[in-house]
C-alpha positions as CSV (number, residue, x, y, z in Angstrom):
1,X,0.0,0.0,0.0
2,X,1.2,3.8,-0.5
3,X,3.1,5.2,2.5
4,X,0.5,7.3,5.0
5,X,1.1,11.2,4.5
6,X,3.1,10.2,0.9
7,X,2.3,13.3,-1.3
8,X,0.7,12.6,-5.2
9,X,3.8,12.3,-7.3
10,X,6.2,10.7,-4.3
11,X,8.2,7.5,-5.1
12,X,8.0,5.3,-2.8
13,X,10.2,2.4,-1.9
14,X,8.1,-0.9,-2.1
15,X,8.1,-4.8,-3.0
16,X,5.3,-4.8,-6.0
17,X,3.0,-7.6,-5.9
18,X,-0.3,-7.8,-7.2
19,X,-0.8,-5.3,-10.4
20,X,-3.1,-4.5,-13.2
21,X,-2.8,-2.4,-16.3
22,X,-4.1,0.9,-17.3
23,X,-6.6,0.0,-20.2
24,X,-8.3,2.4,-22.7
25,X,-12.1,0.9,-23.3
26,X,-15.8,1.2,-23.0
27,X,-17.3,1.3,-19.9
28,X,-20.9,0.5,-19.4
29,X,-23.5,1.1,-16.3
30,X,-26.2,-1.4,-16.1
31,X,-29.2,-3.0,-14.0
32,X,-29.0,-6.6,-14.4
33,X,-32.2,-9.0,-14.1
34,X,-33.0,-12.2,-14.0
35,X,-33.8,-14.0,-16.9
36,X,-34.5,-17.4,-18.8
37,X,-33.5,-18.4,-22.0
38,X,-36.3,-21.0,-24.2
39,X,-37.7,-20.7,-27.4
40,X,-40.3,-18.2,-28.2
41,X,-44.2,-19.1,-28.3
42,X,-44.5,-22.6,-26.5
43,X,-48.1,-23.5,-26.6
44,X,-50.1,-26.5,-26.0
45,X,-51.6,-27.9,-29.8
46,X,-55.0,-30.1,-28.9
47,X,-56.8,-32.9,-31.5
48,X,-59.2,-31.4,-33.2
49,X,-60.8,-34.9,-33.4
50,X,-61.0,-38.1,-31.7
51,X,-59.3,-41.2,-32.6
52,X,-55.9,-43.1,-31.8
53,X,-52.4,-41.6,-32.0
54,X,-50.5,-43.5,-35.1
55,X,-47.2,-41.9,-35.0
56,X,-45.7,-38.6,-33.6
57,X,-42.9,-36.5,-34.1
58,X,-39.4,-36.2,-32.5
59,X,-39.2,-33.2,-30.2
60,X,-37.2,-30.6,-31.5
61,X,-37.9,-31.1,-35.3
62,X,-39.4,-28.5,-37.0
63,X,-42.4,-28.6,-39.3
64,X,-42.9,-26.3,-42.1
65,X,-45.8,-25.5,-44.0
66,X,-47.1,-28.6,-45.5
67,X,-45.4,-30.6,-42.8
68,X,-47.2,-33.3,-40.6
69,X,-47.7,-32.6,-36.8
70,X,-48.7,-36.1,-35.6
71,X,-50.9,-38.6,-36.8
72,X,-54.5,-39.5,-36.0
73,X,-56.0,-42.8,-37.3
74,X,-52.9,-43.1,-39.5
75,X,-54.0,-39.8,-41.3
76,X,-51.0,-36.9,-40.9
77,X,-52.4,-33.7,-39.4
78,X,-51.0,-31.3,-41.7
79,X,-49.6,-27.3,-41.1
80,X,-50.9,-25.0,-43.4
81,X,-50.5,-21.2,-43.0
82,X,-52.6,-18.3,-41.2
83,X,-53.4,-16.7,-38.3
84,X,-57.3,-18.0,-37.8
85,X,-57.5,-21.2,-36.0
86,X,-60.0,-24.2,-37.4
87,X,-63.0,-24.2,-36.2
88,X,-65.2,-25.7,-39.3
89,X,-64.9,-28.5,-42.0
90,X,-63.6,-27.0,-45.5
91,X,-66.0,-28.7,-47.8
92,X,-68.3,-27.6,-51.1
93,X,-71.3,-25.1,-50.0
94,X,-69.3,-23.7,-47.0
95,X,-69.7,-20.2,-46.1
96,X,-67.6,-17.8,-47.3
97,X,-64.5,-16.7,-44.7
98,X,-60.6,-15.8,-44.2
99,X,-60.1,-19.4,-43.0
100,X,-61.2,-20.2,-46.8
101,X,-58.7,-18.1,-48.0
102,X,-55.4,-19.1,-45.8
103,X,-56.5,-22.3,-46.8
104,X,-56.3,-21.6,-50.4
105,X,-53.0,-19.1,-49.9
106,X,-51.2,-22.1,-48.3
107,X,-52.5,-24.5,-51.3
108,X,-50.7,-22.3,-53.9
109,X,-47.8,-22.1,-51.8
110,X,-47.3,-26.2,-52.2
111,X,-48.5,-25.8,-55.8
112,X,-52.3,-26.9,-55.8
113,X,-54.0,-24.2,-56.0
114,X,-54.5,-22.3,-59.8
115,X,-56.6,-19.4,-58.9
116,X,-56.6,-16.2,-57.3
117,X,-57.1,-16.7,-53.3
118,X,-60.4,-15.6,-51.8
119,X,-62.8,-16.0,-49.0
120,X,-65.3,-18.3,-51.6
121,X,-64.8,-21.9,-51.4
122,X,-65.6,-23.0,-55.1
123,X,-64.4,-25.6,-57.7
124,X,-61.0,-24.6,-57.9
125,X,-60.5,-25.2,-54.1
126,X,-62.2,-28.3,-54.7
127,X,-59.3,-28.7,-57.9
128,X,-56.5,-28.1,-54.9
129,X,-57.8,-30.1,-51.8
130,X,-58.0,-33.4,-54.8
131,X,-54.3,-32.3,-55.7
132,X,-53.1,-31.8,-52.3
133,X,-54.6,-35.3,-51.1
134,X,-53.4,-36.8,-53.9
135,X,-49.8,-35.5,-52.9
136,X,-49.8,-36.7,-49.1
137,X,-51.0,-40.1,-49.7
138,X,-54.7,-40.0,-48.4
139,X,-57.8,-40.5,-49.7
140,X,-59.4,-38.0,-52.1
141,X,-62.4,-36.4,-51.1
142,X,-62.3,-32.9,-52.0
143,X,-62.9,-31.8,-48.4
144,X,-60.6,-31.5,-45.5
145,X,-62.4,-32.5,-42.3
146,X,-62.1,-30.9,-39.0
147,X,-59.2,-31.3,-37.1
148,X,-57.3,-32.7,-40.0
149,X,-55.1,-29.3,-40.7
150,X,-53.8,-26.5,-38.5
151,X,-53.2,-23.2,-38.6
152,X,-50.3,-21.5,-37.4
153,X,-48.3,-17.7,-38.4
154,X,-44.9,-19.5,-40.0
155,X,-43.3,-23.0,-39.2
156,X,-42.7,-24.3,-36.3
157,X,-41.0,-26.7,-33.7
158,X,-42.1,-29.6,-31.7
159,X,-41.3,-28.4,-28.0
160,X,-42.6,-32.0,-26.6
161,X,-45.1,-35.0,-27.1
162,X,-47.5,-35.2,-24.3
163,X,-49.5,-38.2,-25.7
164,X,-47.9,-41.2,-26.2
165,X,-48.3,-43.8,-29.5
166,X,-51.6,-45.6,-28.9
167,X,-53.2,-42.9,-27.1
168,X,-57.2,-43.0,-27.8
169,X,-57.7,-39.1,-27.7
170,X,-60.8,-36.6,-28.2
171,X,-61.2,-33.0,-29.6
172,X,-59.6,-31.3,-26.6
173,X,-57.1,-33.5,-26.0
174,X,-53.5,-32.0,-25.7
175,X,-50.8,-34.1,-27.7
176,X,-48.0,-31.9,-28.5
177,X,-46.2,-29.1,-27.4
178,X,-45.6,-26.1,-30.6
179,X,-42.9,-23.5,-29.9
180,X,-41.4,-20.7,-32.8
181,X,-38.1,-21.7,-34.2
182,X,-36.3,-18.8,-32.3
183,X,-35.0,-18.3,-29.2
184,X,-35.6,-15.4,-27.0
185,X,-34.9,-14.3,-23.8
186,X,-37.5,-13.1,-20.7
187,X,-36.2,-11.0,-18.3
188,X,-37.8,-9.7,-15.6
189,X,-37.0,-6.2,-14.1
190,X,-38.1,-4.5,-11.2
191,X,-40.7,-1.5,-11.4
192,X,-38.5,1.0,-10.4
193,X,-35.9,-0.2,-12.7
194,X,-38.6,-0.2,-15.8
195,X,-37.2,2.8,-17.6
196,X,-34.1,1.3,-18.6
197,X,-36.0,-1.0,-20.9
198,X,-36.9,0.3,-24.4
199,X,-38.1,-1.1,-27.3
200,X,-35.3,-2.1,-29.8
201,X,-32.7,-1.3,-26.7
202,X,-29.5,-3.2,-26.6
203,X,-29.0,-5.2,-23.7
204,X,-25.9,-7.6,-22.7
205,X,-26.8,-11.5,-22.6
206,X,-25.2,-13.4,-19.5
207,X,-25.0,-17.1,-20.7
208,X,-24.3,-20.1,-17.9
209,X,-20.4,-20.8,-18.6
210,X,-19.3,-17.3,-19.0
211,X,-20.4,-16.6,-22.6
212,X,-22.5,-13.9,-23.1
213,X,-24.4,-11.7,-26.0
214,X,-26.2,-9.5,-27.5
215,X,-29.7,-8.7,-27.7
216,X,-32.5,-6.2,-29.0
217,X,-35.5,-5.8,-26.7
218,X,-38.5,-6.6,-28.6
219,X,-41.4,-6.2,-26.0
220,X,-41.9,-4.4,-22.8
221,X,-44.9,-6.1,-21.1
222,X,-47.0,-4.7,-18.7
223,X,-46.4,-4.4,-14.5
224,X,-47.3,-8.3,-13.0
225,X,-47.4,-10.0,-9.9
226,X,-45.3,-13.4,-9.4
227,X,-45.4,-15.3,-6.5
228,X,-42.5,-17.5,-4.9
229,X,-42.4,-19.9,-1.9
230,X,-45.6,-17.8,-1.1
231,X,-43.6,-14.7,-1.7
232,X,-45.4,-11.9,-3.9
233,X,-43.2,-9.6,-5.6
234,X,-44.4,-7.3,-8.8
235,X,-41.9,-7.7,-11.9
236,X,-41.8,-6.4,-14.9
237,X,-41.5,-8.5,-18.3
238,X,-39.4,-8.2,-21.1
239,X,-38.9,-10.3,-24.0
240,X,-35.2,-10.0,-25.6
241,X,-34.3,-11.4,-28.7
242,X,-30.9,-12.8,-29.4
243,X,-28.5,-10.8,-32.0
244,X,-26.5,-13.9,-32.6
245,X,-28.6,-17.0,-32.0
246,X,-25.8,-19.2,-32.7
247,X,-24.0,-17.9,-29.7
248,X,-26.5,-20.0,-27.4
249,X,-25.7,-23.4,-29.1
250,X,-28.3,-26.0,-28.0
251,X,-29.0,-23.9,-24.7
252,X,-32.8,-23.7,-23.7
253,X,-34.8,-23.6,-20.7
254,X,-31.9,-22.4,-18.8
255,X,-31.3,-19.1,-16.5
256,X,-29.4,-16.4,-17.3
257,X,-29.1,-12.1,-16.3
258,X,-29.4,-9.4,-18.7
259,X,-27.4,-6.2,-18.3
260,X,-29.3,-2.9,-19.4
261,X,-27.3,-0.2,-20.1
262,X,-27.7,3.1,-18.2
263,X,-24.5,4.9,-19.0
264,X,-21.6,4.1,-21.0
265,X,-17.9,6.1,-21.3
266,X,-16.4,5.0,-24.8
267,X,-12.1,5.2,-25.3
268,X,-11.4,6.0,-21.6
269,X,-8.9,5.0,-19.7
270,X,-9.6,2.2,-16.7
271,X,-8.3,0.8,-14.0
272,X,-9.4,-1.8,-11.4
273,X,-11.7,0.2,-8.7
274,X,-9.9,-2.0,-6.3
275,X,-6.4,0.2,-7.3
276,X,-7.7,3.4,-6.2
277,X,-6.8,4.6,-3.0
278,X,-7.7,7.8,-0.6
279,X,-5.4,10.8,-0.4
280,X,-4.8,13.0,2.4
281,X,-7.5,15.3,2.3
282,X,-9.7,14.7,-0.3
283,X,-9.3,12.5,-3.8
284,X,-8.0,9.3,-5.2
285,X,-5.0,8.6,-6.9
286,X,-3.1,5.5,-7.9
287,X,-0.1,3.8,-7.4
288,X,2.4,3.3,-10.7
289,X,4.7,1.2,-11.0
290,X,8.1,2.4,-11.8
291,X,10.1,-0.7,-11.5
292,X,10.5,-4.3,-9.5
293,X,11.1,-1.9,-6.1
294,X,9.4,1.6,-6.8
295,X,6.0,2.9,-7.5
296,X,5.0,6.8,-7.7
297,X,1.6,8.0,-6.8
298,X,-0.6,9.5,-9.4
299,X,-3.6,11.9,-8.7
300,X,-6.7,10.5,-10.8
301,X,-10.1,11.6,-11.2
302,X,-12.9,9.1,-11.5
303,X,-15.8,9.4,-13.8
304,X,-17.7,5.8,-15.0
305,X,-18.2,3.0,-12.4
306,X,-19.1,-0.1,-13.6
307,X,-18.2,-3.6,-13.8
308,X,-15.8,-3.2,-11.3
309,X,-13.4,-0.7,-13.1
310,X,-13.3,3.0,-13.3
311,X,-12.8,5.8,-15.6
312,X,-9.3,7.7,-14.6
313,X,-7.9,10.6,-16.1
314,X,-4.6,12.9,-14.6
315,X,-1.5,13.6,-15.6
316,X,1.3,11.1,-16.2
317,X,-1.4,8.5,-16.5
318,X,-0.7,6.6,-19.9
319,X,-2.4,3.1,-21.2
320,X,0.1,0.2,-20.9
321,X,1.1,1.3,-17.6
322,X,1.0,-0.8,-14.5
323,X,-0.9,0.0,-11.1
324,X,-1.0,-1.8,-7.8
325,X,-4.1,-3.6,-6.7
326,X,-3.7,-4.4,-3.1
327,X,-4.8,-8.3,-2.5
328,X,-7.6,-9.2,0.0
């Protein structure tokens, strides 16, 4: 440690142990939060019939449009494309509706469809639906009974199989688990740290093993009570999504933190907050090392805290050089 009653700029006499060097970087402020990591949209997908489970997917493989979920009755449920879920048969004297025409958007997608998509089921739906059986190996009818397709925004992945092979099921009847094919992050802050989340904000992406990453918040949810052990505590959610997906590898369902910034100092120089010491009076300075069996005792000032360094500026303070950090 530097002498008691040393004056900024004395050399002191001393065995140099532990050091650190002056570095010129960013320096960020942030609040971190809890978080987990798990792919975006998990929801339970039920039968829209009864009948017996034939065959199911592997969890984790991902079903595009045209794809088959699972299998009722040895008949593939199929995933077609839109945002209305079924709730009728498609058949010949149906009323007219957007179902009808996401039906017939997402035959002309895989090639069936010839005309021009609208809400009218007519003979060139009938045309597809014959084409389209024809193409998945079931019987041609024409018609697509209820429960045999879904609906869903894009593709999407098999989170998990709740039924098992055999299963006798009815309309209602959960048998797999749907998530999106990204993965995204939930954090959850508390209200008085809400304002540091913003929409398309960049945030810092703590991953178990020391990795971490970027992200973009997406969504900013509304002020909700959780409750833990019996504990109730108000949070606030936010949903992250990952700049570099790759970066999390086969990660899900894990925890992780997420820094948001508050304040960042860009090309300062930093040193260890731990090398800082008191001088007489008032101020810090810092110990430099001259050689093996000196050191001198700069006056800093401090700006930035954060991530246990500090921002330092005085004179004869220079990047490269070293400072001594006491050891606890």
């Amino acid at each position: 440690m530097r002498s008691v009653g040393a004056d900024a700029g004395e050399i002191t006499p001393k065995r140099v142990a532990n050091t650190a060097p002056v570095e010129r970087k960013t320096l960020k402020e942030a609040v971190t939060a809890p978080g987990s990591l798990a792919y975006a949209g998990a929801r339970p997908l039920d039968a829209g019939r009864a009948g017996t489970v034939t065959r199911l997917p592997a969890e984790g493989r991902k079903v595009r449009l045209g794809g088959a979920l699972y299998w009722i009755d040895d008949r593939p449920v199929v995933l077609l494309r839109g945002r209305v879920p079924v709730w009728r048969a498609f058949k010949s004297g149906m009323g007219d509706g957007p179902d009808v025409r996401q039906l017939e958007r997402s035959l002309r997608a895989l090639g069936h469809f010839t005309g021009t998509p609208d809400a009218h089921f007519d003979w060139y739906t009938t045309a597809a639906i014959l084409r389209w059986q024809r193409a998945i190996g079931v019987r041609r009818t024409g018609s697509i009974e209820r429960g045999r397709i879904v609906f869903a925004p894009g593709d999407v992945r098999v989170a998990r199989t709740v039924a098992r092979l055999g299963d006798q099921v009815t309309a209602g009847t959960t048998v797999i688990e749907l998530s999106g094919l990204d993965k995204i992050v939930t954090a959850e802050l508390k209200p008085a740290n809400q304002a540091v989340a913003k929409a398309r904000g960049k945030v810092t992406i703590n991953l178990p093993g020391g990795k971490e990453t970027t992200g973009t918040v997406s969504k900013v949810g509304a002020p909700r009570q959780r409750v833990d052990n019996g504990e109730k505590t108000i949070v606030v959610p936010v949903t992250v999504a990952l700049d570099h997906p790759a970066v999390a590898g086969p990660l899900q369902q894990v925890s992780v933190s997420v820094d948001f910034p508050t304040a960042s100092r860009e090309d300062v120089l930093t040193v260890p907050v731990a090398a800082l010491i008191a001088l007489p009076g008032d101020g810090y300075g810092v110990e430099v090392v001259r050689d093996a069996a000196t050191t001198r005792t700069v006056t800093v000032r401090t700006g930035l805290f954060a991530g246990g360094f500090v921002e330092v500026s005085g004179a004869g303070l220079a990047e490269g050089q070293e400072v001594v950090v006491p050891t606890l």
